[in-house]
C-alpha positions in Angstrom: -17.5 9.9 -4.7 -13.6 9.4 -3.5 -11.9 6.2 -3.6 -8.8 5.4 -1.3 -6.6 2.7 -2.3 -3.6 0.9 -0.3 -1.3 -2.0 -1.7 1.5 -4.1 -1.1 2.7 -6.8 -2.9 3.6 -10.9 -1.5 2.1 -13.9 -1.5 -1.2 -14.8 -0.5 -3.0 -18.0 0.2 -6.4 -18.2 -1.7 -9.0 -20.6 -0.8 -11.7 -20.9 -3.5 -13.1 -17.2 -3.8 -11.3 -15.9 -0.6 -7.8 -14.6 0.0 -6.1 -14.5 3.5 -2.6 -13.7 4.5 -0.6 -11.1 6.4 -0.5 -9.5 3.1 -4.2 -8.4 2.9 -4.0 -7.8 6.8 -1.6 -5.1 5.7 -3.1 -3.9 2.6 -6.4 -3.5 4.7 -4.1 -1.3 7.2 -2.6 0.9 4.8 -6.0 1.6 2.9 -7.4 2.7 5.9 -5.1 5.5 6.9 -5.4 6.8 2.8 -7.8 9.5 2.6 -10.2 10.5 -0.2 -8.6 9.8 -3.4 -4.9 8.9 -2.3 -3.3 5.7 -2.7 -0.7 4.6 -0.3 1.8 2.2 -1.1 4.1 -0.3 1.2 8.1 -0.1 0.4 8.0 -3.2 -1.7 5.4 -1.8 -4.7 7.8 1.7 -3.9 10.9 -0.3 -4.5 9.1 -2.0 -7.4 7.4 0.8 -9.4 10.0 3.4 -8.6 12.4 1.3 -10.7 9.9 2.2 -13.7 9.9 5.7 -13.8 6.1 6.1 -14.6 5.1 7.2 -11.3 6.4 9.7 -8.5 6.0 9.0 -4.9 6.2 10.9 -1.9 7.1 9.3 1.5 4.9 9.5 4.3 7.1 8.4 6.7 6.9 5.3 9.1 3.8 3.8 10.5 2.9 1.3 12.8 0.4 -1.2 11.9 -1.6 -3.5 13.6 -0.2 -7.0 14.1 3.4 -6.2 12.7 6.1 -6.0 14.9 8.1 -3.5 13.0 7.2 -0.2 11.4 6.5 0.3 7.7 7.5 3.1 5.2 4.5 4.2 3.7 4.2 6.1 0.2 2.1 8.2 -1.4 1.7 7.7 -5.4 1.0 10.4 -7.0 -1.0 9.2 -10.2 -2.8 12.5 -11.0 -1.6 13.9 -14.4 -0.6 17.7 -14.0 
């Protein structure tokens, strides 16, 4: 089994159980253009996590979404130990 994974980080608006926003719009976006066992990252967690020095990151360049005008800078994390 491979797992895919893509985050961003905002806020959301949570109703009981269920969470809605552009946020999880976007997150659901980004996790589908991950493929088996990557996890893409928006430039926010980058900017974020980066600042840490615990992870690396490689860019993947640019990427339109659905339902965002402008296009986002994507990022690989690369979380595997060597």
């Amino acid at each position: 089994m491979a797992i895919r994974m893509g985050m961003t980080v905002g806020e959301l608006i949570r109703e009981e159980q269920d969470l809605f926003g552009m946020l999880v719009v976007m997150a659901a976006w980004i996790d589908a253009m991950a493929g088996a066992g990557q996890i893409l990252t928006s430039q926010i967690v980058y900017d974020l996590l980066s600042r840490a020095g615990q992870f690396k990151f490689d860019s993947v360049g640019e990427h339109t979404l659905k339902g965002f005008a402008e296009a986002q800078k994507l990022y690989e994390t690369n979380w595997r130990q060597e």
